[in-house]
C-alpha positions as CSV (number, residue, x, y, z in Angstrom):
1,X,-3.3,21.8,-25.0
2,X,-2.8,25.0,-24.3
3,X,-4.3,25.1,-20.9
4,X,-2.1,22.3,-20.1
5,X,1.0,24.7,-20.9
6,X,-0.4,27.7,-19.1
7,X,-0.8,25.7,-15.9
8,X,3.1,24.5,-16.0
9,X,4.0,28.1,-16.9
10,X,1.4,29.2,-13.7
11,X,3.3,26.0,-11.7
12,X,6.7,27.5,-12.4
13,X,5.8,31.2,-11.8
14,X,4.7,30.1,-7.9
15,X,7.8,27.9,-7.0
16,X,9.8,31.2,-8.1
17,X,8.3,32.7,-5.4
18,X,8.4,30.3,-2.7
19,X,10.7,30.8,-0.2
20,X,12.9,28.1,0.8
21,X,14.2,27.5,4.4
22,X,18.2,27.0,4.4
23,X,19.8,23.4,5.2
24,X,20.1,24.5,9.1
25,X,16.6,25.8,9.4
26,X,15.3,22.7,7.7
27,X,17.2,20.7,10.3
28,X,15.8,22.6,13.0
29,X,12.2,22.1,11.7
30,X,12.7,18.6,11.6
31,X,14.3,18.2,15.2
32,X,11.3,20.4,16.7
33,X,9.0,17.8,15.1
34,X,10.5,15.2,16.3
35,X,10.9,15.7,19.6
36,X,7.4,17.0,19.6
37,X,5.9,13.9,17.9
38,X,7.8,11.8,21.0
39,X,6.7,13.8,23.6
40,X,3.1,13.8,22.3
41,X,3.4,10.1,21.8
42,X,5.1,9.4,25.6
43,X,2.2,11.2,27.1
44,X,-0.4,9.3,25.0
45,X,1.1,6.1,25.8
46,X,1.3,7.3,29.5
47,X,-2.2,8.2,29.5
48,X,-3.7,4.6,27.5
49,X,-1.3,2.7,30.2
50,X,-3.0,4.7,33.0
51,X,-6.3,3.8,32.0
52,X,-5.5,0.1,31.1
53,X,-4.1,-0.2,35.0
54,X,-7.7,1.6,36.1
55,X,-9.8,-1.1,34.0
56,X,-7.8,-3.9,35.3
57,X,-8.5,-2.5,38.6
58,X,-12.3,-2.1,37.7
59,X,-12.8,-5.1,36.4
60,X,-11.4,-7.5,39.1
């Protein structure tokens, strides 16, 4: 039982040390992703269209 405590002492010890990003640069972080993740996913879907159109092509 007293591992268990030691650990949730241990626990609490390391989230007093984190440091935690303030509401704008959260906002920020989670813009950047975002318009990361679309970009990404527009030039993925951009790429599987192109290569659908080439095996149509192919294939006829």
């Amino acid at each position: 039982m007293t591992r268990i405590f030691d650990f949730f002492r241990g626990v609490k010890s390391e989230f007093q040390k984190v440091v935690w990003p303030t509401r704008r640069d959260a906002i920020r972080y989670t813009i950047t992703v975002i318009v990361f993740s679309v970009v990404v996913a527009a030039i993925l879907g951009a790429a599987d269209y192109g290569l659908l159109q080439l095996f149509e092509v192919i294939l006829k």
